[in-house]
C-alpha positions in Angstrom: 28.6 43.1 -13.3 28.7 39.0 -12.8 25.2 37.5 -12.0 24.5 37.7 -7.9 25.0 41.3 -7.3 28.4 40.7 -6.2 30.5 43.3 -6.1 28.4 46.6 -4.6 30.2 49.8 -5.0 31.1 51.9 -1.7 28.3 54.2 -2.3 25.8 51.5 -2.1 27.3 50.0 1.4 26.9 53.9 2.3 23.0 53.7 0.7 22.0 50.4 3.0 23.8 52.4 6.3 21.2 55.6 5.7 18.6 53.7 4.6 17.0 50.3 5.3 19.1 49.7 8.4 18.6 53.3 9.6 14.9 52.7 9.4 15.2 49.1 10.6 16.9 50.7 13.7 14.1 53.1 13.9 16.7 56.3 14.6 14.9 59.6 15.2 17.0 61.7 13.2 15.0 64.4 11.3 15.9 63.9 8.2 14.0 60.6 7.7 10.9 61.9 9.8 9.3 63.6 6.7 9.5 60.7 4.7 5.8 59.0 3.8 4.7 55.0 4.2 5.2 54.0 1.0 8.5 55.9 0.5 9.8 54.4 3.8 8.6 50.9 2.8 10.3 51.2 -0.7 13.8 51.9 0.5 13.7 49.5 3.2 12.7 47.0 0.3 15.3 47.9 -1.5 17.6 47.2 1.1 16.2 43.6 1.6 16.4 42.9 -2.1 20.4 44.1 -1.7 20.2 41.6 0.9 18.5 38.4 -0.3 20.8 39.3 -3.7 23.7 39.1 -1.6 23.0 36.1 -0.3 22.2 34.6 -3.6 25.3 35.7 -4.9 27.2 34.1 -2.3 25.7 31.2 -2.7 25.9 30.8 -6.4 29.8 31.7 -6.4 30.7 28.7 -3.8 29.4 26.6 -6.4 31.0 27.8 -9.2 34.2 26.4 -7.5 32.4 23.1 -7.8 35.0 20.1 -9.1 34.7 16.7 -8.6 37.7 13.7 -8.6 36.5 11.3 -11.0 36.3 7.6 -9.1 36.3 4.0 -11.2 33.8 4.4 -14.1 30.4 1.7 -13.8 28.6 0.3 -16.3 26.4 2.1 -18.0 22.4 1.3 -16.4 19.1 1.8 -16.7 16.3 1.0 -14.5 12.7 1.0 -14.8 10.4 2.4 -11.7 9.3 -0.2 -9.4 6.8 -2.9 -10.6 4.2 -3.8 -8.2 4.0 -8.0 -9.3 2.6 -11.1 -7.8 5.6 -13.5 -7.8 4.2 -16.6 -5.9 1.9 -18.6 -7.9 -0.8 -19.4 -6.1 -3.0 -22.3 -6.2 -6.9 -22.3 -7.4 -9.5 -22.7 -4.7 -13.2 -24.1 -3.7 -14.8 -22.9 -0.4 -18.2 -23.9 0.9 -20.4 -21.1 0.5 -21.5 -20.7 4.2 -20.9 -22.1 7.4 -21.6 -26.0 7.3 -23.8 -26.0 10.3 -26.0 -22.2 10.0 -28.0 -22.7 13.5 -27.2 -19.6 15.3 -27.6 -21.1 19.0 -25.7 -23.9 20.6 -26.1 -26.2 23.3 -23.7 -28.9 25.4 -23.1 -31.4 26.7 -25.1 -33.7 24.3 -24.8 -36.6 26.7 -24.6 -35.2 30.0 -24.3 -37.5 33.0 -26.5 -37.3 36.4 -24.6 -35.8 39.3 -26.1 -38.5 41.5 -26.8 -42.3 41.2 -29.3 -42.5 38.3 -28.3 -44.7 36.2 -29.8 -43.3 33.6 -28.1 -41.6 30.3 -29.7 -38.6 29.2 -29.1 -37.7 25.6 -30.1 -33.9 24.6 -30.6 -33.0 21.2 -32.9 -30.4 18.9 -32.1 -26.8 18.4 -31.7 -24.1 20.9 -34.1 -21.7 20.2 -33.8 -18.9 23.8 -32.6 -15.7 23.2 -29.8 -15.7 26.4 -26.9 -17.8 27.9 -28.0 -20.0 30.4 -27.2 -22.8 32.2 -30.6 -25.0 32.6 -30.5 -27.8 35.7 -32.6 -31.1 34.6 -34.0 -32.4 38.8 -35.8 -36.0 38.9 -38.7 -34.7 41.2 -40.2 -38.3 41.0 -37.4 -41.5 40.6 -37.8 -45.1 39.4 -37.0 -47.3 36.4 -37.5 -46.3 32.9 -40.1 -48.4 31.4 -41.8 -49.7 34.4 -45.3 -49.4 36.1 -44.2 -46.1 38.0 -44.3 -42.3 36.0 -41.2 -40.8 36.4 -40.9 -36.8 36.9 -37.9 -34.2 35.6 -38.2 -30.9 36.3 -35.9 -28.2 34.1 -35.6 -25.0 35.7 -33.1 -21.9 34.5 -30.5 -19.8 36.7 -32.6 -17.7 38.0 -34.8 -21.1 39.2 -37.5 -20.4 37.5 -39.3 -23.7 36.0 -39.2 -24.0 32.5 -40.6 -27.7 32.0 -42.1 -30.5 34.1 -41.2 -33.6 31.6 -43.5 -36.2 32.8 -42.5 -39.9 31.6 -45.2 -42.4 31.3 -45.4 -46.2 32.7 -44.1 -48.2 30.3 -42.1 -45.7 28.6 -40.0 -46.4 25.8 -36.4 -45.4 25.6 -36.7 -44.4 22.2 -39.3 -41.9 23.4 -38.0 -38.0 22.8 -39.4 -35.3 25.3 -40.0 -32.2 23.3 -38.7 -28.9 25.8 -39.9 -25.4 25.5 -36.3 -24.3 25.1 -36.2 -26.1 21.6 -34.3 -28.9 23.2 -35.1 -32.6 22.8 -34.4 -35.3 25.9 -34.2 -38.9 25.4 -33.3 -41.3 28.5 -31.9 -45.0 28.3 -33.1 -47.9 30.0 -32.2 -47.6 34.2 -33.2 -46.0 37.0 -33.9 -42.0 37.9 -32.9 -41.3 41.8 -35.6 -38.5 43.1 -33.5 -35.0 43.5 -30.4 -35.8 41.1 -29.7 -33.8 38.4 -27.5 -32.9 35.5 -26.7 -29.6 33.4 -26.7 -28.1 30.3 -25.1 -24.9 29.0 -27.7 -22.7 26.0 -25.9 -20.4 23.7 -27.9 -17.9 21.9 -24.7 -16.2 21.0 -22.9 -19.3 20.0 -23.9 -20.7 16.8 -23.6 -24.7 16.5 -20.9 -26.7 14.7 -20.5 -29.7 12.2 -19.0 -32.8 14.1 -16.8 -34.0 11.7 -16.2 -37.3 13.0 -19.7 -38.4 13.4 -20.6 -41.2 11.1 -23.4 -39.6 8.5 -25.9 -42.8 9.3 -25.8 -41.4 13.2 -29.1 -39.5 14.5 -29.6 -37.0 17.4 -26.4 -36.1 19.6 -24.5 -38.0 18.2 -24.9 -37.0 14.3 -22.7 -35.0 11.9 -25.4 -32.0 12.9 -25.6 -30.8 9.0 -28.3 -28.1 8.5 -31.8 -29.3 8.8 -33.0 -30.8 5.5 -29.7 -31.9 4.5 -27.9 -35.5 5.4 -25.1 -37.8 3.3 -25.8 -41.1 2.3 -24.2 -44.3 0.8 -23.4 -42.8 -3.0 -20.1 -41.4 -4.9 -19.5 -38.1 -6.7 -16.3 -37.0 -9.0 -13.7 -34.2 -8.6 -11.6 -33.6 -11.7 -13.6 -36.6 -13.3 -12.5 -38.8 -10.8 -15.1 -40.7 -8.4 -14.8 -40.3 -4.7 -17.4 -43.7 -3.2 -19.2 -42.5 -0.1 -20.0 -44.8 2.6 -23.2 -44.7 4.9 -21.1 -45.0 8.0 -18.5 -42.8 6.6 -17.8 -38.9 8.0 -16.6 -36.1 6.9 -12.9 -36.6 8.5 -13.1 -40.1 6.5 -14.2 -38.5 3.3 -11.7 -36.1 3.5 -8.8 -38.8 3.5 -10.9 -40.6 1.0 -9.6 -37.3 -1.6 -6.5 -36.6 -0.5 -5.6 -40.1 -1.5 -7.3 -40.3 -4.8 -6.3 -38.7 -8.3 -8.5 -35.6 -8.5 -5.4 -33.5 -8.1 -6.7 -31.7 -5.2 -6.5 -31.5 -1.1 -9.4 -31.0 1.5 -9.3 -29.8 4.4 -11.9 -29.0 7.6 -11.4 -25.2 8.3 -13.0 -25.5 12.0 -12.3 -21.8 12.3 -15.1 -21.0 9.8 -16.5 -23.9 9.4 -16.0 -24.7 6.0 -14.9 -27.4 4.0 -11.9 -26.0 1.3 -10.8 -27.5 -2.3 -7.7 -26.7 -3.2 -5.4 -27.7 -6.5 -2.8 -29.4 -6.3 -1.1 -27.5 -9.2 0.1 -24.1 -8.9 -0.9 -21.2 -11.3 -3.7 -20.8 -13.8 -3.1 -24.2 -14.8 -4.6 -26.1 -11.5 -8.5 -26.4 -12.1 -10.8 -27.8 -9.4 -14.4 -29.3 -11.1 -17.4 -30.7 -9.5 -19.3 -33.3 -10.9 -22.0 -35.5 -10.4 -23.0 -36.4 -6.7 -25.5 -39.2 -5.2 -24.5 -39.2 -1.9 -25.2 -35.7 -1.3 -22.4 -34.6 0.5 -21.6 -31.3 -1.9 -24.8 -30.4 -0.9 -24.6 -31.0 2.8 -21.4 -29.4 3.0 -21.9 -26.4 1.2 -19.7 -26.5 -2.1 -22.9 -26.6 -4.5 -22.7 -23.4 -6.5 -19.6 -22.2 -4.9 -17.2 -20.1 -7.4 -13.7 -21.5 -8.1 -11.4 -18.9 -7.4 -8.6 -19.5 -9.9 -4.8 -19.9 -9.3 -2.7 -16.6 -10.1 0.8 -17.6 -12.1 3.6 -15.6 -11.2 3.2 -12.4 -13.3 6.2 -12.3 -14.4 5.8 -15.0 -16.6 2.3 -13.8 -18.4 1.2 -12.0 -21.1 2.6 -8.5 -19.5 -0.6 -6.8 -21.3 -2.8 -8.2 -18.8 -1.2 -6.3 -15.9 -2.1 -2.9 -14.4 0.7 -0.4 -15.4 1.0 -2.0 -18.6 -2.8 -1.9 -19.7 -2.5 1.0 -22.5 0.7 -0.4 -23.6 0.1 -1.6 -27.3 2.5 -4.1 -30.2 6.0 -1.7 -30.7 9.7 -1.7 -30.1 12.4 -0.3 -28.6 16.1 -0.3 -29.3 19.5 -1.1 -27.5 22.3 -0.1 -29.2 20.4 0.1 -32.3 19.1 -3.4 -31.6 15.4 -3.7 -32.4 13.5 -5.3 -29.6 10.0 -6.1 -30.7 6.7 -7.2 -28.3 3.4 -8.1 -28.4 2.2 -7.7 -24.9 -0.8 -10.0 -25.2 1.7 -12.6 -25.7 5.3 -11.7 -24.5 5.9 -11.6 -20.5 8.4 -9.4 -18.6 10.9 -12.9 -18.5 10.4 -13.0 -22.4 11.9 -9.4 -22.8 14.7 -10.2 -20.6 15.0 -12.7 -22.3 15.1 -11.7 -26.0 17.2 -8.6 -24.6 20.1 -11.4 -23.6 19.6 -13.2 -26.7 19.5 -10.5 -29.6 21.7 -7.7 -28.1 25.9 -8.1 -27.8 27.3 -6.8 -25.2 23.7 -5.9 -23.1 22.6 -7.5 -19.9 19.2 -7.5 -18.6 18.0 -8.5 -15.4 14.2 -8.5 -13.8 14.7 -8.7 -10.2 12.8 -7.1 -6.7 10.0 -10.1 -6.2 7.3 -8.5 -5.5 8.3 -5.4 -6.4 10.6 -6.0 -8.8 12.7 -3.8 -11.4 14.0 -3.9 -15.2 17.3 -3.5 -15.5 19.5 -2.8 -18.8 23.1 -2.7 -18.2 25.8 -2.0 -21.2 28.8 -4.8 -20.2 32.3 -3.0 -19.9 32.7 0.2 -18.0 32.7 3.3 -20.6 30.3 1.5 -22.9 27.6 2.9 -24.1 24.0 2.4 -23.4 21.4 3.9 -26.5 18.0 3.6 -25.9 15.5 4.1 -29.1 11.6 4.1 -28.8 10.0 2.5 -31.4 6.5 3.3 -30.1 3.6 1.2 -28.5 4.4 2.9 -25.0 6.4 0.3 -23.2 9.4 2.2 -22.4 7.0 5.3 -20.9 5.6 2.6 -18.8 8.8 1.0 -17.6 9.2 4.3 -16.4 12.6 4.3 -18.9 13.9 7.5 -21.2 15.0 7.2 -24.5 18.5 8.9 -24.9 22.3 7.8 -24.3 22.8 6.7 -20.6 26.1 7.3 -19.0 27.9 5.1 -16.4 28.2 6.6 -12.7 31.4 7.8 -11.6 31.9 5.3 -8.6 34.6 6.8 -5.8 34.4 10.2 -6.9 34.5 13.2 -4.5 33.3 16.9 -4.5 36.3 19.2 -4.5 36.1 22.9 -3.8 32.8 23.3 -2.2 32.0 22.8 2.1 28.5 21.2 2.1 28.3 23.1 5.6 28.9 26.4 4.4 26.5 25.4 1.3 23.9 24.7 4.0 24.3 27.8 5.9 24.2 30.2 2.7 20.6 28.7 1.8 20.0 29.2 5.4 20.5 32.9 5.0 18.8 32.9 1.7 15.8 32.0 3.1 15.9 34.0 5.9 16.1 36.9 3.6 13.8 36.1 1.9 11.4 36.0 4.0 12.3 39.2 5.5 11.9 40.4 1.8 8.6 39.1 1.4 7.1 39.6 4.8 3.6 42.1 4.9 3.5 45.3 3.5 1.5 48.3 4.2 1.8 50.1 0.9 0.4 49.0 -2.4 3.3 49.7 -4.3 5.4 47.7 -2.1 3.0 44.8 -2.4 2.7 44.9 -5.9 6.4 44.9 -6.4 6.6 41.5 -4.7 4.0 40.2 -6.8 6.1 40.9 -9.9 9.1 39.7 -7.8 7.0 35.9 -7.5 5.9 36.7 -10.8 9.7 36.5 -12.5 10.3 34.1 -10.2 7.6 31.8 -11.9 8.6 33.0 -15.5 11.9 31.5 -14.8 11.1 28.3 -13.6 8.8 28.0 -16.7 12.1 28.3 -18.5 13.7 25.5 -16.9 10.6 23.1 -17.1 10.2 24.2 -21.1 13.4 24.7 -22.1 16.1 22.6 -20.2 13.5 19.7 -18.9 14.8 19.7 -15.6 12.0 20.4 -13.6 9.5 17.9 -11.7 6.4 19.0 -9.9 6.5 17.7 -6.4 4.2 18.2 -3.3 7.0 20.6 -1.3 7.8 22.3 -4.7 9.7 22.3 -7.6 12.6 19.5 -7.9 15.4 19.9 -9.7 16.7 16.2 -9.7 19.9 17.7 -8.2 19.1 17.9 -4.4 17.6 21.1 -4.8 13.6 22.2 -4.3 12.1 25.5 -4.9 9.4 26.7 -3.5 7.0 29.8 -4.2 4.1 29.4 -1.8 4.2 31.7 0.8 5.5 31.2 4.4 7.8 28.5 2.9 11.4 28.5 3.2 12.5 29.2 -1.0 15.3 26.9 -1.2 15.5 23.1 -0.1 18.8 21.0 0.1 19.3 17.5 0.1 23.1 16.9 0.3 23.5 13.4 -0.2 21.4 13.5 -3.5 23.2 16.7 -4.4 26.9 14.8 -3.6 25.2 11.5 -6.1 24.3 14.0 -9.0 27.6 15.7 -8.9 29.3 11.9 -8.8 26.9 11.0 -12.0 27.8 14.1 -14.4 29.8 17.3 -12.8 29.4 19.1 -16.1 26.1 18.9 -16.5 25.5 19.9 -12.6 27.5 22.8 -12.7 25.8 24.1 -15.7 22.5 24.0 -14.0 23.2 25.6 -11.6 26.0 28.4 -12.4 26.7 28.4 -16.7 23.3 29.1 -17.7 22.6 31.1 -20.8 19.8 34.6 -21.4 17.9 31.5 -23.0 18.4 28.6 -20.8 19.2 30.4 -17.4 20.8 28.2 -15.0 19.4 27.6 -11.1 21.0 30.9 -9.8 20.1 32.8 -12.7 16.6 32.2 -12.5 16.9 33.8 -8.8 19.3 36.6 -9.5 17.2 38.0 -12.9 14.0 38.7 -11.3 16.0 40.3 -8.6 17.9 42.8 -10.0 14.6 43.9 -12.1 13.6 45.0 -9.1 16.0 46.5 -8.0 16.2 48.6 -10.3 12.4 49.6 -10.6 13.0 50.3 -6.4 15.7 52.5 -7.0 14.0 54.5 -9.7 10.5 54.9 -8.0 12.8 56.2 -4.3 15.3 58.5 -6.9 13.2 59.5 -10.1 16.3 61.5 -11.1 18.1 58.9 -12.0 21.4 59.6 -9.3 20.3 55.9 -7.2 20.2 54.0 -9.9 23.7 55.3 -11.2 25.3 54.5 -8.1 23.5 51.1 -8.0 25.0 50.6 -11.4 
């Protein structure tokens, strides 16, 4: 009897009419009222497992017709899995350490103009030190001139008119006088004249922290300084980049000092990040190669502007040009070879890069292209010129091909144009349809043990099976949904999951690649390398069998199953 079940004899249709589907359709004739749970439950398994059969059976002989038109034959190719790689080269990199200007509050204007006629120009400095947004309203509750005979009066009150400060300005007063606040702010006037009741304003930030003015010239106080951190300023000095010395001016600022190494010959380019606030080194050369070093400075400007004791962060080289040893996937790979067409191919993969392969593939081999390509995820490929030529690959050890992801083993060309003859997709899809269907009608709950423990040995050959594939044939592939057999097909032995998987587009590109070998996977298997549909059928007719002897212990089933 071929492998499926195909081909039932007339007393075995006549067997599935009086039993499972006359239990399945629940008749009340007497003559199956007598018969117990497990006895029921048996033959109407039996009658699934004629079932599910069938439908394997079917399945297996549509592809047994399988036959494929051979198309223009392609070079023979192998490619490696996907190589995660870093392809731009970047550049190495200095970055202050902190913010240039750490205060955590903020204030503004600095020079605020009277809303009135004073004549006077206020200029606010110090450090905010409230804990709110506010807007605070400086009021000249007594006017005159700055200087003269007469005290002069300013009142600061907040938003919610509350007063703050009385700043009470003596005769005589100078205009270099500063007017401490309790806000944390410091006033200074000019020379002219306060007009009683006009006033100016200025915004607090407690959640606004304060910012380096680039352009203020370092020897400038107050308002209208470069506002570094307190305790640090830039004077008149030089200091060296790269060994070369950048002169720093007292009236010089940080925009000016900037342009001052752009234009010299330390090989680098700063820039103001405003966003941060940090001042940023970078090389000028691409790759490991670019270095960035400080060196002596008595102006004090790496100090004020944060780069003391920040870390160069060094410039990557495009990896495919390093030592391929230092990368990732290729850590444990250790000094071998590997051969093309029994071409040796040594490396050393603290020296040789992916490029240097390529290229000592190209230059030792005849006849043998390889190609790194992808960017940033890139791919090896090893291509036999000519179609029909052969491609041998030979693994010398050191684990380089097992990391390229590559096989050692004769590859074949891919039939290109070919087309699957003798076997309707549609139809395919529909038969595994009905295959799973049955079998989970086979495997559904059972009331009797026997009935449950026979579809425990059912999974159970099921399992056996597939351990032949994986051990014997080396199909197999463990995959989240299942098994996969690398032919479009999945199967699946967890339960409440459809058995069989189909993916016909990578079923249609095995079948273009090597027709032989698909159809003897699936349909010519040998009792020691069963193919796919032997490995469902076997464990099928077992049972069977042990069904039909446990409902018939004399032995007349089984004969007619025979």
């Amino acid at each position: 009897m071929p492998v499926g079940g195909i081909g039932a004899t007339s007393a075995l249709s006549t067997f599935r009419l009086r039993g499972a589907d006359a239990i399945r359709s629940r008749t009340n004739s007497a003559s199956y009222a007598q018969i117990d749970v497990q006895d029921r439950e048996l033959r109407l398994l039996l009658g699934e497992t004629q079932r599910f059969r069938k439908a394997v059976g079917a399945l297996r002989e549509g592809f047994s017709a399988l036959r494929t038109s051979r198309g223009a034959r392609a070079e023979a190719q192998a490619t490696s899995s996907t190589i995660a790689l870093q392809t731009t080269p970047t550049a190495a990199r200095l970055v202050s350490t902190e913010e240039i200007n750490t205060v955590p509050t903020s204030y503004g204007p600095t020079n605020p103009s009277f809303a009135g006629s004073s004549s006077v120009t206020p200029t606010i400095g110090g450090t905010y030190s409230g804990s709110t947004d506010d807007t605070l309203t400086f009021k000249v509750t007594q006017g005159g001139t700055v200087g003269f005979l007469v005290p002069l009066k300013i009142e600061v009150r907040n938003t919610a008119n509350e007063l703050l400060d009385t700043v009470n300005i003596p005769s005589f007063a100078s205009t270099s006088a500063t007017y401490s606040l309790s806000t944390g702010l410091e006033l200074t006037l000019s020379s002219g004249t306060l007009s009683t009741n006009d006033t100016f304003t200025v915004d607090v930030s407690a959640s606004v922290g304060g910012s380096v003015n680039t352009g203020a010239a370092f020897n400038a106080s107050g308002a209208s300084g470069p506002a570094f951190d307190s305790g640090f300023s830039v004077g008149a000095g030089n200091f060296t980049i790269n060994g070369t010395a950048i002169s720093v001016a007292a009236n010089d600022s940080v925009d000016s000092v900037i342009q001052k190494i752009n234009g010299s010959a330390a090989g680098v380019s700063a820039s103001f990040d405003a966003l941060s606030e940090t001042l940023q080194l970078t090389s000028n050369t691409l790759g490991s190669a670019g270095q960035i070093a400080l060196g002596s400075d008595s102006s004090g400007f790496f100090s004020a502007l944060k780069l003391t004791g920040a870390a160069v962060t060094p410039g990557q080289d495009d990896e495919r040009t390093v030592a391929f040893g230092t990368l990732s996937p290729f850590a444990s790979v250790t000094s071998g070879s590997f051969g093309l067409n029994a071409t040796n191919i040594a490396y050393d993969p603290s020296v040789d890069s992916l490029q240097d392969l390529v290229d000592r593939i190209n230059q030792q081999t005849t006849g043998i292209t390889a190609t790194l390509q992808g960017g940033n995820a890139s791919t090896l490929s090893i291509r036999a010129d000519g179609a029909g030529n052969p491609l041998e690959i030979s693994d010398g050890g050191g684990g380089l091909l097992q990391a390229l992801g590559l096989e050692a083993g004769t590859v074949e060309g891919v039939n290109r144009g070919g087309s699957l003859r003798g076997l309707d997709l549609r139809k395919v899809k529909a038969e595994i349809e009905e295959v799973n269907a049955s079998f989970r009608e086979l495997t559904a709950k059972r009331e009797s043990t026997r009935a449950r423990t026979e579809l425990i040995g059912l999974r159970s050959g099921f399992s056996i099976g597939l351990t032949n594939l994986v051990t014997e044939r080396g199909y197999t592939n463990r995959a989240p949904e299942g098994y996969d057999f690398g032919f479009g097909f999945t199967l699946n032995l967890a339960e409440n999951e459809d058995l069989l998987s189909f993916d016909a587009s990578a079923f249609e590109k095995a079948a273009g690649r090597g027709p032989q070998a698909l159809r003897k996977f699936l349909t010519e298997g040998t009792e020691a390398k069963p193919g796919y549909f032997d490995l469902l059928d076997s464990p099928l007719a077992e049972l069977e069998q042990r069904l039909a002897r446990a409902i018939d212990p004399t032995g007349g089933l089984l004969d007619r199953l025979a």
